[in-house]
C-alpha positions in Angstrom: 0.0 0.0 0.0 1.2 3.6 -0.8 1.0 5.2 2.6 3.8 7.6 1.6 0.6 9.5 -0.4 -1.2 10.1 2.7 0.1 13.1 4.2 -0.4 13.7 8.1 -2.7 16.9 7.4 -5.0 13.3 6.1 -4.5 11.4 9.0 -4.7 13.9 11.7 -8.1 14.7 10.3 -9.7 11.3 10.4 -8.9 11.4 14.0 -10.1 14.3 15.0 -13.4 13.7 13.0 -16.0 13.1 16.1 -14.4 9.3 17.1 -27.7 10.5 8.3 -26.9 9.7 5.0 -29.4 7.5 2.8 -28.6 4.3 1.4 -27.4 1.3 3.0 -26.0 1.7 7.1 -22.7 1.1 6.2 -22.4 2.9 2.8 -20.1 6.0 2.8 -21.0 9.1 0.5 -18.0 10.2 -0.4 -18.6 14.8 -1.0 -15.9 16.8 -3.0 -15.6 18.9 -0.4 -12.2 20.0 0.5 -13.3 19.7 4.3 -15.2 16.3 3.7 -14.5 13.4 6.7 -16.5 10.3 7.4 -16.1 7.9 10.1 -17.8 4.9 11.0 -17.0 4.0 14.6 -17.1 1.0 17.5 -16.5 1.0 20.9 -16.1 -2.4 23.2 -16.2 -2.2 27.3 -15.5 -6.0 28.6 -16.0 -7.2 31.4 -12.3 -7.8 32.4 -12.3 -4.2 31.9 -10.6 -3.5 28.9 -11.7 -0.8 26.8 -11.8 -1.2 22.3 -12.1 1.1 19.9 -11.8 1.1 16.2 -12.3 3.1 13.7 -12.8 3.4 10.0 -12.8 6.6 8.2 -12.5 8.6 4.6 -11.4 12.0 3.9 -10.4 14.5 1.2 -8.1 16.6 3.7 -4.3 16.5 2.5 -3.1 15.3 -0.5 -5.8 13.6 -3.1 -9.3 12.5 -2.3 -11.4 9.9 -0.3 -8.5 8.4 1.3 -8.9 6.0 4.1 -7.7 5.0 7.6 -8.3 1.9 10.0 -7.2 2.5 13.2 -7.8 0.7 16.4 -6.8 1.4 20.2 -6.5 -1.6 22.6 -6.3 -0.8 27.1 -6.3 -3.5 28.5 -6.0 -3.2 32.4 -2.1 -2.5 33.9 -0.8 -2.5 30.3 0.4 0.6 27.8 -2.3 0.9 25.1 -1.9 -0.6 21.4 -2.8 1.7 18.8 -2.4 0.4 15.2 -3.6 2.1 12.1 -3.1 2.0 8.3 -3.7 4.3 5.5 -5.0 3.8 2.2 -5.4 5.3 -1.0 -8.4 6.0 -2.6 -8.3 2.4 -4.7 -8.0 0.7 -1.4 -11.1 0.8 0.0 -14.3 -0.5 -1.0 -18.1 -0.8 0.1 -20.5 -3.6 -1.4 -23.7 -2.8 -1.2 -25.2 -6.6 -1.9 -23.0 -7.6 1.3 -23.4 -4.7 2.9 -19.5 -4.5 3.5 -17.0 -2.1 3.9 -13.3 -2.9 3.4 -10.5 -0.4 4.3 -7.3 -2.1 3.6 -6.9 -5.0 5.3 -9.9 -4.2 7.7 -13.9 -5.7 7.3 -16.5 -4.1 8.5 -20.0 -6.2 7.6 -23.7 -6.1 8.5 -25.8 -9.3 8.2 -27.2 -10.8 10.6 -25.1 -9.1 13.1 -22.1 -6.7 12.9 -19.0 -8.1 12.3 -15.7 -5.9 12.5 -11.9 -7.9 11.7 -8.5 -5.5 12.1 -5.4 -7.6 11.2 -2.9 -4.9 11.9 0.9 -4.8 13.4 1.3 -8.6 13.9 -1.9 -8.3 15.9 -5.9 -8.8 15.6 -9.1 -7.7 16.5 -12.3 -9.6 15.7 -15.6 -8.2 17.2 -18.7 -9.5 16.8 -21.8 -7.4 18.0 -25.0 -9.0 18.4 -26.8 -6.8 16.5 -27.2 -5.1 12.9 -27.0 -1.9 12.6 -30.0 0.3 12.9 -29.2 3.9 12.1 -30.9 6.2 14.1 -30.2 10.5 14.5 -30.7 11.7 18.0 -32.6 14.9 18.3 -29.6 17.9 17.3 -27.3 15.8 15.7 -27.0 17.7 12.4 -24.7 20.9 13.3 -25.1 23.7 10.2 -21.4 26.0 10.6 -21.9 28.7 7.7 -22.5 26.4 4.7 -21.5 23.0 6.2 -22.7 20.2 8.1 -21.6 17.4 10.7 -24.3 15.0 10.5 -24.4 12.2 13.2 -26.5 8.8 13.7 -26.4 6.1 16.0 -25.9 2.6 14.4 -25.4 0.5 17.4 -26.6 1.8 20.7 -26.6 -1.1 22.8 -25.8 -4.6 22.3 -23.5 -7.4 23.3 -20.5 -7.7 21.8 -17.5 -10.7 21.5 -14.1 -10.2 21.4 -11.5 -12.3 19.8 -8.2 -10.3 20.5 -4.6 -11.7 19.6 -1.9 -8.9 20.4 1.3 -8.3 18.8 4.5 -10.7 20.0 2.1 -13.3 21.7 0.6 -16.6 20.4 -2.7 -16.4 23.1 -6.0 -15.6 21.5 -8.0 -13.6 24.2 -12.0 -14.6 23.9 -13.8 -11.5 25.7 -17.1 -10.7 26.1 -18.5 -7.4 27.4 -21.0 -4.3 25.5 -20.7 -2.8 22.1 -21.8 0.9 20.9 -21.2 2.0 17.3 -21.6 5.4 15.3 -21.3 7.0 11.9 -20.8 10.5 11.1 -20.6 12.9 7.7 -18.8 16.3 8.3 -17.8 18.9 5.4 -17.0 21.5 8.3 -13.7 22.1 8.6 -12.3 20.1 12.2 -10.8 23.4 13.8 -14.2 25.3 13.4 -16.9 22.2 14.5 -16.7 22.6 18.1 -15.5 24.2 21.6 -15.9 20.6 23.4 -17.1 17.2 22.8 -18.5 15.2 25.9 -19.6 11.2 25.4 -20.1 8.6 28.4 -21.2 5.2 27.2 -22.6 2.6 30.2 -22.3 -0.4 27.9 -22.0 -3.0 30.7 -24.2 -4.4 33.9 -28.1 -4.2 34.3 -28.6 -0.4 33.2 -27.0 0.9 29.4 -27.3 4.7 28.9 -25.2 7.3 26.5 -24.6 10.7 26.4 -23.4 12.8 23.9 -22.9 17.0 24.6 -21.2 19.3 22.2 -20.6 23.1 22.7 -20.3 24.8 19.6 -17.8 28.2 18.7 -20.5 30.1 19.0 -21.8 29.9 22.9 -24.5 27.2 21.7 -25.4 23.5 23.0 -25.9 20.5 20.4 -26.1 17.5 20.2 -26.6 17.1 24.0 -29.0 14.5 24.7 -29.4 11.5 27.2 -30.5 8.2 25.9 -31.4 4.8 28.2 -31.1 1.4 27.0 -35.4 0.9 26.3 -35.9 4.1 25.9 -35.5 6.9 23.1 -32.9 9.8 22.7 -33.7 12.6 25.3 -32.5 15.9 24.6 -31.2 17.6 27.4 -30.3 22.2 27.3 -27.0 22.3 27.8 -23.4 21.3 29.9 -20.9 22.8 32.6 -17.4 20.7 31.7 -14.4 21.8 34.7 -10.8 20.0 34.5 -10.0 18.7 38.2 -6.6 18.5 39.5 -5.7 15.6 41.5 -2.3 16.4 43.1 -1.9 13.0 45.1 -2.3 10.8 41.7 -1.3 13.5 39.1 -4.2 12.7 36.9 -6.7 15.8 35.3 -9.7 14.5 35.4 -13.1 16.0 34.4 -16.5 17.0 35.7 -19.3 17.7 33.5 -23.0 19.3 34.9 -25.2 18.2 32.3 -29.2 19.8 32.5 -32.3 18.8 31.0 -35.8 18.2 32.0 -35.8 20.3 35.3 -32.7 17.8 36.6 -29.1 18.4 37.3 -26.7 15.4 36.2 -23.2 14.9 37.4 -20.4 13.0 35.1 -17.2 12.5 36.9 -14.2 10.9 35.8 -12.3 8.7 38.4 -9.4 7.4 36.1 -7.6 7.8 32.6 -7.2 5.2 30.5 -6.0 6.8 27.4 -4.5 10.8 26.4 -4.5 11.3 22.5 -3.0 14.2 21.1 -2.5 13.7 17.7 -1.1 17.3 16.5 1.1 18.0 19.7 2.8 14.8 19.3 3.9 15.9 15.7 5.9 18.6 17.4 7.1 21.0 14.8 5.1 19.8 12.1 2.1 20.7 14.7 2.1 24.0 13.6 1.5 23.1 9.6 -1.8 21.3 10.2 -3.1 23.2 13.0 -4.7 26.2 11.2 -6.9 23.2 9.9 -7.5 20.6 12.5 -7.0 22.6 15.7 -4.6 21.2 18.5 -7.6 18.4 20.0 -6.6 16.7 22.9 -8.8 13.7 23.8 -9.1 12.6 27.7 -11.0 8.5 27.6 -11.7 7.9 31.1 -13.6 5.6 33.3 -16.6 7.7 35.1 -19.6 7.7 36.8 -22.4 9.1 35.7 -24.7 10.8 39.3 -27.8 11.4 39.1 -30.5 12.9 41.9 -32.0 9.6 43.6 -30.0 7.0 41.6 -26.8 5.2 42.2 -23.8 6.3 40.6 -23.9 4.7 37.2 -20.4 3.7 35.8 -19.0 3.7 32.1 -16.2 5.2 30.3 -15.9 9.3 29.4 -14.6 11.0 26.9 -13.7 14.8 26.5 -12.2 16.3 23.2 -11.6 19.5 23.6 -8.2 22.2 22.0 -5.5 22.6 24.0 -3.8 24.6 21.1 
C-alpha cells in the first residue's frame, strides 16, 4: 500500500473527526468537499475491563481524495495501550452494497445478521462480533449547520452485546472477551478546527442499566447534540453542559467534571481514572504548527466515570472529553 501518499494533514483529520446519510448503514458518501470526513466507529467495554475502539474513516483533507484509515486502540488493564492504524489510497477501500460491506485495507467491516468488524494490523488482531445489525438512528440535534457546512451524526449500534477475539502483537494467546458494544457513523464537510469548543460522550455499555450521552458546545456559545439516551428508551435531549478540568495532586491525573441539565434535573459525570491521552497534533511537534490552522490542536481525555444522578446510584462507564488545547 502507498502510505507515503497520505500526508499527516490526512490522517490527523480522520482522528479528530468526532471518534444521516441515505442508502445502505454502512455505505459511505463520499462529497468533493475539501473539508469532507466520514467515520464509522465501535467501541467495546468488557468485562475484564478492557476498553476497544476502532475506527474506520475517509477523507479529502491532504493530498488527493477519499482516502482512508483503519485505526484501532487496545487498554487493557495494567498494560500501555496498542494503537495500530493503516492508511489507504483511494483504490484501497471499498463498500458492497449486496454484502453490505466495507473494506478499508486489510480491515472488514460487515452487517448481516449481526455486525461483524476484523483489524489484522501490526502482527496483531481484533475480531468483534456485536449482536446486533445496525440500525441507524439520529438523535434529536445531531445535524450541526457552521456557515455552509454540516456534521451530520447517527447512531448505528446503541446497545448490544458484543465478543471479542483479540490476539496482540508478540504473543501466540488468542484472548475470547465478552462485554457491551456501541457503534456510530458521522458525515462532516465542516472544517475540524471550526466544529466545536468541546465534545463530551459517556457510554454505560456493561451491567443491568446501558445509557449514553453525547454534549457538544459549539464556537458560538451554543449546545448541540446534547442529549441522554437509556437502554429501552428513546434519545432525550437535554439544554446544555458545565465541563471543569480537576486536579488531582496525590495521583497527578486531570480529570473531568461535567453538569449536564435537562428536563428540570441536574446530572453529574465524573471521571475517576484515565485510560487513554491522545493528542495527535502536539505529538507531531514541529510539524504541529502546519496542520493546525486546519484541525486545531484536539486533545482527547477516555476515562472511566460515573455518571450521578438525583436519587439513583452512581452509574459507571467510560468518558470521553475532546476538547483544543492549542
Amino acid at each position: 500500500m502507498r502510505l507515503e501518499r497520505l500526508s499527516c494533514l490526512t490522517w490527523l483529520a480522520v482522528l479528530v473527526l468526532p471518534w444521516v446519510a441515505a442508502g445502505s448503514a454502512l455505505e459511505p458518501l463520499p462529497s468533493k468537499n475539501d473539508n469532507y470526513g466520514e467515520s464509522f466507529s465501535f467501541t467495546v467495554d468488557l468485562e475484564d475491563g478492557t476498553f476497544i475502539s476502532v475506527g474506520l474513516s475517509i477523507t479529502n483533507l491532504g493530498p488527493g481524495s477519499r482516502n482512508g484509515v483503519c485505526r484501532a486502540t487496545v487498554v487493557r488493564p495494567g498494560k500501555k495501550p496498542w494503537s495500530p492504524q493503516v492508511k489507504v489510497d483511494s483504490d484501497e477501500w471499498s463498500y458492497d452494497k449486496a454484502t453490505n460491506t466495507l473494506k478499508m485495507g486489510p480491515c472488514t467491516l460487515h452487517a448481516g445478521t449481526g455486525t461483524h468488524l476484523s483489524v489484522p494490523l501490526a502482527g496483531g488482531l481484533v475480531n468483534i462480533a456485536f449482536a446486533e445489525a445496525p440500525a441507524p438512528l439520529a438523535p434529536p440535534g445531531s445535524e450541526v449547520v457552521v456557515d455552509n457546512s454540516r456534521y451530520r451524526h447517527e447512531v448505528l449500534l446503541p446497545f448490544t452485546p458484543a465478543k471479542v477475539s483479540l490476539k496482540l502483537p508478540g504473543s501466540d494467546t488468542l484472548l475470547e472477551l465478552t462485554g457491551g458494544g456501541y457503534g456510530d457513523h458521522s458525515h462532516s464537510t465542516v472544517a475540524p478546527a471550526k466544529l466545536a469548543r468541546h465534545w463530551v460522550r459517556f457510554r454505560a455499555l456493561r451491567g443491568e442499566e446501558n445509557l449514553l450521552l453525547l454534549a457538544r458546545e459549539g464556537f458560538d456559545g451554543g449546545f448541540g447534540p446534547v442529549y441522554l439516551w437509556t437502554s429501552g428508551g428513546t434519545p432525550q435531549a437535554l439544554q446544555r453542559f458545565e465541563l471543569r478540568r480537576k486536579e488531582d495532586a496525590a495521583s497527578k491525573f486531570a480529570g473531568w467534571e461535567a453538569n449536564l441539565s435537562g428536563e428540570g434535573e441536574l446530572m453529574t459525570l465524573r471521571s475517576t481514572s484515565l485510560l487513554l491521552r491522545n493528542a495527535p497534533v502536539q505529538d507531531l511537534g514541529l510539524l504541529g504548527s502546519l496542520v493546525k490552522p486546519v484541525v486545531g490542536s484536539p486533545v482527547t481525555y477516555v476515562m472511566r466515570a460515573v455518571l450521578e444522578r438525583p436519587g439513583q446510584p452512581a452509574l459507571p462507564g467510560v468518558m470521553e472529553v475532546t476538547l483544543d488545547e492549542g
